[in-house]
C-alpha positions as CSV (number, residue, x, y, z in Angstrom):
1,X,39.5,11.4,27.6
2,X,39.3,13.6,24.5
3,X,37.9,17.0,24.9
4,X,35.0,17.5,22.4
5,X,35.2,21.5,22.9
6,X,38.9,21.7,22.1
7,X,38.3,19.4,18.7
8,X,34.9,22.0,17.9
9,X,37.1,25.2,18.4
10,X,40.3,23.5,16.6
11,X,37.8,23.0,13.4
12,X,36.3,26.0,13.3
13,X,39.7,28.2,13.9
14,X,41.3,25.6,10.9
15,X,37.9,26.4,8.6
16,X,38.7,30.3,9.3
17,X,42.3,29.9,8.0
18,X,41.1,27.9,5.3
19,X,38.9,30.1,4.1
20,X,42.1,32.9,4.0
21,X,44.1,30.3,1.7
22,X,40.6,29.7,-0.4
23,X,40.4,32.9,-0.8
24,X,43.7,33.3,-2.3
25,X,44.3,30.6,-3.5
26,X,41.2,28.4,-5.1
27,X,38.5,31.3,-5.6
28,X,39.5,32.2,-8.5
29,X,38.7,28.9,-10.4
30,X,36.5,27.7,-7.9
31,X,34.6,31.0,-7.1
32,X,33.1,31.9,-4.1
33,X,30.5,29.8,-3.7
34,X,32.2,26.6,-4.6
35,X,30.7,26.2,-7.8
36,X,33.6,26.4,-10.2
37,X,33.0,27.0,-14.0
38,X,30.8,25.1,-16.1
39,X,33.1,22.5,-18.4
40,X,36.6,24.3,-16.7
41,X,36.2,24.0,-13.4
42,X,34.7,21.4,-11.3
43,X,32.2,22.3,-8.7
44,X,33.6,21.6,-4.9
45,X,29.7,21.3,-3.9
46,X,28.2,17.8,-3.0
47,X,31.5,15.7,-4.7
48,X,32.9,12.7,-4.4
49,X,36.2,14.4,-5.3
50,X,35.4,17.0,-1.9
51,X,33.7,14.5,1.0
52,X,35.3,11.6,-0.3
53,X,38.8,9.9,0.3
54,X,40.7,12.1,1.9
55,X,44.0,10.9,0.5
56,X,42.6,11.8,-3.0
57,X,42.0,15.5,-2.3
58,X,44.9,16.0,-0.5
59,X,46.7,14.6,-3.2
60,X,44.6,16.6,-5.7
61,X,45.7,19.9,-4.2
62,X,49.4,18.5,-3.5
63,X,49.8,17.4,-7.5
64,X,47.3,18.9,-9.0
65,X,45.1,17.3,-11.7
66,X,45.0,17.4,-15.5
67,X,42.5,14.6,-15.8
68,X,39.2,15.5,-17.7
69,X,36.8,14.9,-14.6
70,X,32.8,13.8,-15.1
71,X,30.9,15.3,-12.1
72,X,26.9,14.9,-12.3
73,X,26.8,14.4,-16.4
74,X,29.2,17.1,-16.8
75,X,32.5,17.5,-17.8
76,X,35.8,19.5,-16.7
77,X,38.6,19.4,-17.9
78,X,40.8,22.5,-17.0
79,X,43.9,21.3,-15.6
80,X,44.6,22.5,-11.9
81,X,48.1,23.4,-10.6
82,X,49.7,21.5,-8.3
83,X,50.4,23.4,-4.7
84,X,52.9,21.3,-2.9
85,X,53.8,25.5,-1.9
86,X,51.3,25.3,1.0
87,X,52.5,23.9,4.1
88,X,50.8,20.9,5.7
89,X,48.6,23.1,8.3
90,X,47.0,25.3,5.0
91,X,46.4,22.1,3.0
92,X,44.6,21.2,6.3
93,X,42.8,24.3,6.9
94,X,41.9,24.8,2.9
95,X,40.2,21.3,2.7
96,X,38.4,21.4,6.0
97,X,37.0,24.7,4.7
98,X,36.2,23.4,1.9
99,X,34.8,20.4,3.4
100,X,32.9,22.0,5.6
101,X,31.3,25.1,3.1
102,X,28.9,25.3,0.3
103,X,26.5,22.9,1.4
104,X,29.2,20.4,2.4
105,X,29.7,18.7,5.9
106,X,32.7,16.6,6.3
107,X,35.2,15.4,8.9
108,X,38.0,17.9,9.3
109,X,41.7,17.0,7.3
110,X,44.7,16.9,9.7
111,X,47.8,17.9,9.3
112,X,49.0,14.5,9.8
113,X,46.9,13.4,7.1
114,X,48.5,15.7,4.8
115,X,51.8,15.5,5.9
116,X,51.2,11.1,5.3
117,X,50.6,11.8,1.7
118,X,53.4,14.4,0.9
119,X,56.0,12.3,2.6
120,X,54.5,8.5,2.3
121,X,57.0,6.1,3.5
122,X,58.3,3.7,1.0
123,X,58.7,-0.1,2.2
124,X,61.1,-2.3,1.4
C-alpha cells in the first residue's frame, strides 16, 4: 500500500528545494514569475515544453537548448545552457517546482526519471 501523505510531503519538500535551485539558477532568464523574456526567453507558464514529456524537459535542462522555440505565436530564440552540473535530486526538485508554480500543475519529476535520461542504457 502506498502512502498518499508521504508522496504529498515528498512533493512539496522537492518543490521547496526547487524553488532554491530556481532561484539560482533559472530566475534570471526565466524571472520570477515564470514568464521569461519576450523573443529571448520562453515563458515556463502553461507550455508544452513545462507539463509536457517529461523526458523532453529533463533533457532540456540536462543539454540545454539552442533551437529557436515558437510558443503561443511567439518566438524565442536565446540559447539556454546546458546544466548537466545539477545532480539528479535538483533536476528533480527544479522541474517539479517549476511544474508545479506559475499557474502550472503537473505530476512531480523523479529522480529516477532524471537519472534515466542522463545515463540511458544503450542496447545492443
Amino acid at each position: 500500500m502506498i502512502c498518499v501523505f508521504a508522496q504529498t510531503t515528498n512533493v512539496k519538500e522537492s518543490i521547496v528545494r526547487g524553488k532554491k535551485v530556481y532561484d539560482k539558477v533559472c530566475l534570471s532568464c526565466h524571472m520570477s514569475d515564470g514568464g521569461g523574456v519576450p523573443k529571448m526567453n520562453p515563458p515556463l507558464i502553461q507550455t508544452d515544453y513545462v507539463l509536457g514529456d517529461k523526458k523532453k524537459i529533463i533533457y532540456i535542462v540536462l543539454h540545454g537548448m539552442s533551437e529557436r522555440v515558437p510558443i503561443e505565436d511567439e518566438y524565442y530564440s536565446n540559447n539556454m545552457a546546458p546544466h548537466a552540473d545539477l545532480n539528479d535530486q535538483q533536476i528533480a526538485d527544479v522541474l517539479t517546482y517549476v511544474r508545479n508554480n506559475f499557474g502550472n500543475k503537473a505530476d512531480a519529476v523523479t529522480v529516477a526519471e532524471v537519472k534515466a535520461v542522463r545515463n540511458p542504457i544503450k542496447k545492443k
